[in-house]
C-alpha positions as CSV (number, residue, x, y, z in Angstrom):
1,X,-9.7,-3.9,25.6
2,X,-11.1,-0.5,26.4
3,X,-14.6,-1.0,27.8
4,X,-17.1,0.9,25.8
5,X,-20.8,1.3,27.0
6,X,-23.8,1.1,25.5
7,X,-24.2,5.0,25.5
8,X,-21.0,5.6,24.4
9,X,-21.7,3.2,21.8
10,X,-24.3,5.5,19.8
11,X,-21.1,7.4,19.4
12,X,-18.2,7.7,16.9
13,X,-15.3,5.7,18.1
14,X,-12.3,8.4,18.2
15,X,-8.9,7.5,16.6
16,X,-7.7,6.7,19.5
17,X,-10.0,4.4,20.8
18,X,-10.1,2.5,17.0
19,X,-6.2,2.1,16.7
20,X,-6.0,1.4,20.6
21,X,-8.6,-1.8,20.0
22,X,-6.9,-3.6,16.7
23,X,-3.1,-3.3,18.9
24,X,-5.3,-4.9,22.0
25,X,-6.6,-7.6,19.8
26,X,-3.6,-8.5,17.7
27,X,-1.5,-8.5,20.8
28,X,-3.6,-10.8,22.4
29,X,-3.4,-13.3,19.9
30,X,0.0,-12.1,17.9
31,X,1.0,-16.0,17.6
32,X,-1.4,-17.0,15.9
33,X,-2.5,-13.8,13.7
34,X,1.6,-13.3,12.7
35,X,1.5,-17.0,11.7
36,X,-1.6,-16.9,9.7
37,X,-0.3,-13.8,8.1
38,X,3.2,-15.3,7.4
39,X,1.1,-18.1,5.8
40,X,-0.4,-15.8,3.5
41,X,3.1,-13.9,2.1
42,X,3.8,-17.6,1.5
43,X,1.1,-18.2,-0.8
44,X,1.7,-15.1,-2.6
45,X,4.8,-17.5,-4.5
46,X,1.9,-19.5,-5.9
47,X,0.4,-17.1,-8.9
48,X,-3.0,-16.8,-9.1
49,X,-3.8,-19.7,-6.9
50,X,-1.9,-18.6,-4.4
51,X,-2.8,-15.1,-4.3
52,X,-6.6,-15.9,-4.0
53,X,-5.2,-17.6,-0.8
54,X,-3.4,-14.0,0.3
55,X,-6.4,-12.2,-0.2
56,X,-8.4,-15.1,1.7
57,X,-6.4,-14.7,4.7
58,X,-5.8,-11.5,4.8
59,X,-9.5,-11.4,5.1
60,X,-9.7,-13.7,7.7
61,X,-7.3,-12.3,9.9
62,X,-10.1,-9.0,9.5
63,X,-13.1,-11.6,10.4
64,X,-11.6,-12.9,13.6
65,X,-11.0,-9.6,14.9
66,X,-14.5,-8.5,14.2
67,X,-15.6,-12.0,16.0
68,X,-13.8,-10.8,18.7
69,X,-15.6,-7.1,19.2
70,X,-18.6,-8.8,18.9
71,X,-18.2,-11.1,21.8
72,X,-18.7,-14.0,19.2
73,X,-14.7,-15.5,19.3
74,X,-14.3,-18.0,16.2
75,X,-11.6,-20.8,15.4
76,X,-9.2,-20.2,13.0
77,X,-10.4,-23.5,11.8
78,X,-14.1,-22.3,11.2
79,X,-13.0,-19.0,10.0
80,X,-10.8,-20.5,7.4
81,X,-13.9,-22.8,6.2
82,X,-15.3,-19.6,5.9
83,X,-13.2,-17.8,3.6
84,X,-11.9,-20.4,1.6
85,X,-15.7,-21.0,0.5
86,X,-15.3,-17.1,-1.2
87,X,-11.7,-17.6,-2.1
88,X,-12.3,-16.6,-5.7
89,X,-14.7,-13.9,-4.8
90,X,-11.8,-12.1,-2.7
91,X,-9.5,-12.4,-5.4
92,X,-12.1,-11.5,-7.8
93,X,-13.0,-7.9,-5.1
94,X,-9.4,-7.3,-5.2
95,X,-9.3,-7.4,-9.4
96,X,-12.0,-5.0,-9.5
97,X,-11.0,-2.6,-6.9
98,X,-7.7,-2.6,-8.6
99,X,-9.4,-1.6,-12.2
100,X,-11.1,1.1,-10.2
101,X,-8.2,2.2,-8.8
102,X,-6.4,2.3,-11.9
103,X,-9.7,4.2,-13.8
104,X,-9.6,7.3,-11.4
105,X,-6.0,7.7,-11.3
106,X,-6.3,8.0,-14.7
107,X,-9.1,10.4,-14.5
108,X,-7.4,12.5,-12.4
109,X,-4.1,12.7,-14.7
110,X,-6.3,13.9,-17.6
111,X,-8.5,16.1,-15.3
112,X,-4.6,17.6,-14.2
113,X,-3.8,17.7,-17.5
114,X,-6.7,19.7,-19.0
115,X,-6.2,21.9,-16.1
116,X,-2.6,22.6,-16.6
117,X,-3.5,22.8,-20.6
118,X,-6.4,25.6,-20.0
119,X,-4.1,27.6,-17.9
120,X,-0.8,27.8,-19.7
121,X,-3.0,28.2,-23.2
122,X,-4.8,31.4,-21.1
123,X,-1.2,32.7,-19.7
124,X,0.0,32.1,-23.2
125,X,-2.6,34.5,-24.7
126,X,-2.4,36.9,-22.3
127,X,1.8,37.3,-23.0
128,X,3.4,35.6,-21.0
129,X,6.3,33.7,-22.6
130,X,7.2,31.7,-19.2
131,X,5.1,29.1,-21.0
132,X,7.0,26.6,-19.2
133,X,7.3,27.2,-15.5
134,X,3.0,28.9,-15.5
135,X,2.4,25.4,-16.4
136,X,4.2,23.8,-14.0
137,X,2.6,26.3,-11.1
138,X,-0.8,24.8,-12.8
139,X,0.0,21.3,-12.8
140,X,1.1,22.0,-8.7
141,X,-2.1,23.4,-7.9
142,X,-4.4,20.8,-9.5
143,X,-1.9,18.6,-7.6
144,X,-3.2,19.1,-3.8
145,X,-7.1,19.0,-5.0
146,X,-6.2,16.1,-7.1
147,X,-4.5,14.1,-4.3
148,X,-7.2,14.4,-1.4
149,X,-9.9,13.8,-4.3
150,X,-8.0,10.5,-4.9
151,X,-7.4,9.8,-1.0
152,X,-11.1,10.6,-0.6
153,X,-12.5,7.9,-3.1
154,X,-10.3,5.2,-2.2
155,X,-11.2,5.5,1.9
156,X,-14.5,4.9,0.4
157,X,-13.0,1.3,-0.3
158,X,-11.3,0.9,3.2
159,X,-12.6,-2.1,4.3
160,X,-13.9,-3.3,1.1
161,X,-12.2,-7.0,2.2
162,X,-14.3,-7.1,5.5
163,X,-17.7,-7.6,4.4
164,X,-17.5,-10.4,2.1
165,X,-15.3,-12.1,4.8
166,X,-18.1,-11.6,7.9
167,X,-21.3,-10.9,5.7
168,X,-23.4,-14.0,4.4
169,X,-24.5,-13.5,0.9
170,X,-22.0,-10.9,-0.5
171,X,-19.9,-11.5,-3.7
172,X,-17.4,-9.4,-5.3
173,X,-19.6,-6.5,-6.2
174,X,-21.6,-6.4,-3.5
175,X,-18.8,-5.6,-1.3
176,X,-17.0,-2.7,-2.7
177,X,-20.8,-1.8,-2.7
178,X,-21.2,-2.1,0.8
179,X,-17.6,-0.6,1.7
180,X,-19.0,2.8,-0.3
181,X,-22.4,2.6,1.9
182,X,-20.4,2.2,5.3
183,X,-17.6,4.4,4.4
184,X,-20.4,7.9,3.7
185,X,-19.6,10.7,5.6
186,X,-16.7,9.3,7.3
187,X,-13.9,9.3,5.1
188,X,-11.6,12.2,7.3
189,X,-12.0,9.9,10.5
190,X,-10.7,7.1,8.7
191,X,-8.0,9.3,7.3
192,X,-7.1,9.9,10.6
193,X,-7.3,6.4,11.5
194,X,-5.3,5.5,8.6
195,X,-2.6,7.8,9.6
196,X,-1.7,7.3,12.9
197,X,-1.6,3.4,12.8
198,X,0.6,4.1,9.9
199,X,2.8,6.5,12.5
200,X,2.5,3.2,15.3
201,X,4.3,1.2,12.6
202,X,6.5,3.5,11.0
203,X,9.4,2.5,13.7
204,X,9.3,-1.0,12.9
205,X,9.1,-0.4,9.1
206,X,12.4,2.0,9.3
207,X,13.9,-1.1,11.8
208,X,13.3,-3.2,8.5
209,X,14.4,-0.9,6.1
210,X,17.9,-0.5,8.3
211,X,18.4,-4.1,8.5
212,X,17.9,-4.2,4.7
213,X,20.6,-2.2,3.8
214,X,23.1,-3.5,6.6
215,X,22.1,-6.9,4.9
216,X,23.1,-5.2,1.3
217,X,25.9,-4.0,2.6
218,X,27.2,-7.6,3.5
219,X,26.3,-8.7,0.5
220,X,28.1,-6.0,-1.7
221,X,31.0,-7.0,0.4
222,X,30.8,-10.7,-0.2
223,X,29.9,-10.3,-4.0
224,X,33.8,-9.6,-4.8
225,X,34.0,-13.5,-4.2
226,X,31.6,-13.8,-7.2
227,X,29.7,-16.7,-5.3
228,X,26.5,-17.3,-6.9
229,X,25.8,-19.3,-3.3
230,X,25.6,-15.7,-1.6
231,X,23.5,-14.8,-4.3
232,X,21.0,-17.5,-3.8
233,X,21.5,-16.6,-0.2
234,X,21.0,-13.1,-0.4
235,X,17.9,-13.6,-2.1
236,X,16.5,-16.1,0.4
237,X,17.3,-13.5,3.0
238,X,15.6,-10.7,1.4
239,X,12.6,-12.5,1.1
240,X,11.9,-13.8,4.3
241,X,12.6,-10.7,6.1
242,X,10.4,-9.3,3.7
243,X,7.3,-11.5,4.5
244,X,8.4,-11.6,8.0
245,X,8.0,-7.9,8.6
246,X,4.9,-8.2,6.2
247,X,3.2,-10.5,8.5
248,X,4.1,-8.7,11.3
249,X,2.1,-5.5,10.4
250,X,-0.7,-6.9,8.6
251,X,-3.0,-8.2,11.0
252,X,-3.1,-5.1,13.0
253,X,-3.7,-3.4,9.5
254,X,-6.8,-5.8,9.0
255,X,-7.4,-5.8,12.9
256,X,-8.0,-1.7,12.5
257,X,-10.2,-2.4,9.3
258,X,-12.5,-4.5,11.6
259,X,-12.8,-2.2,14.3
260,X,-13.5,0.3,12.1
261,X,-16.1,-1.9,10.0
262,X,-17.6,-2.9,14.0
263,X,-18.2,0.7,14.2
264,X,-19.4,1.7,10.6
265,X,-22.2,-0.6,11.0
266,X,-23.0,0.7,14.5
267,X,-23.5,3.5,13.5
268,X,-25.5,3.3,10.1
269,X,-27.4,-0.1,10.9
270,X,-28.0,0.6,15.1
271,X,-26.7,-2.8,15.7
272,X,-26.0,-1.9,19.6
273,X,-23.0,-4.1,19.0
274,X,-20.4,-3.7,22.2
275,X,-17.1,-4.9,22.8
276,X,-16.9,-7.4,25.1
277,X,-16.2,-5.5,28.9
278,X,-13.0,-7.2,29.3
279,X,-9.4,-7.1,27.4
280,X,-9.3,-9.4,24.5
């Protein structure tokens, strides 16, 4: 990994220094972080049960990347103690961040729609007939604002995952707290971030998505036999490359989310943290 020095430490990491570190670190141990990954998808066939596991090791994947910036390497097997302790308290974080998420998408649909309402009803008593299309032209400029507002308060739960999976003491709550607290005043930078480890695996996803449809297009052909066996096979297919190509990409997802955690506490709490001067 990119050495970074104590000076340079005191400083922002750019976006390229944050995506170049989670690639470093998953590649370094892609074996075992795509298998613990692939383990997760798994679990998401269990419900409830089984996604508690997902969300458990989706976290740890996040914790031993973090272990690894701070010079502090951890076994899977510790790290798994770790998480599976909070199992129910990811799964629980997860519930609640997706209540919130659901809460201001709907506030911004009715702040949209009052918008849109006010201007058309103000067009409308002004004269203008074209009721129809002014209120369109309203509902696309509340649309923009609307959108980064939206963008901006969910980066303010980022890496709301990480601290209940590294942190002693923090629950459910306490962790979309703490995401907010890290995430002040830094929301663009991990836009940015966000955004160009999305471009890194946007080849792979496309790779995935044309492989889908070559495998639909095999199976369109062999449907005219009516074989419920292709169907069952087809199915079995689908899924696996599915989770496959899931855990593939997400532990250099939750491998950015830690270096970008590594750095949000750097900077806010002055822990002088540094990665370790050799690549991971």
């Amino acid at each position: 990994m990119s050495q970074f020095s104590s000076s340079s430490s005191m400083q922002p990491l750019n976006v390229g220094n944050v995506v170049t570190a989670g690639i470093r670190i998953y590649r370094s141990h892609l074996k075992d972080y795509f298998l613990l990954a692939l383990k997760a998808y798994v679990w998401l066939l269990v419900p409830v049960y089984g996604w508690a596991k997902f969300a458990a090791l989706s976290a740890l994947l996040a914790r031993l990347a973090f272990g690894e910036l701070v010079n502090q390497p951890e076994s899977i097997d510790s790290g798994t103690r770790h998480v599976n302790s909070k199992m129910w308290q990811f799964l629980l974080a997860g519930l609640l961040l997706f209540l919130i998420s659901f809460g201001i998408i709907i506030g911004f649909l009715i702040v949209a729609s009052i918008f849109g309402g006010i201007i058309t009803a103000i067009v409308t008593k002004l004269g203008n007939t074209n009721t129809v299309g002014i209120t369109v032209l309203a509902f696309m400029i509340a649309f923009i604002p609307a959108l980064l507002g939206m963008m901006w308060l969910f980066t303010r739960f980022y890496i709301f995952d990480v601290p209940i999976a590294v942190e002693d003491n923090v629950g459910a709550t306490s962790t979309i707290k703490r995401s907010w607290t890290l995430t002040k005043g830094y929301v663009w930078r991990i836009l940015g971030i966000s955004f160009v480890a999305w471009l890194i695996t946007l080849p792979f996803s496309i790779a995935v998505q044309i492989v889908s449809s070559i495998i639909q297009v095999i199976y369109g052909l062999l449907l005219r036999d009516n074989s419920p066996i292709f169907a069952v096979l087809y199915s079995i297919v689908i899924i696996a490359l599915s989770f496959a190509s899931g855990a593939a990409i997400l532990p250099f997802w939750q491998a950015v989310k830690a270096v970008v955690y590594y750095d949000l506490r750097t900077r806010r709490e002055g822990l002088g943290l540094k990665l370790r001067d050799r690549d991971v």
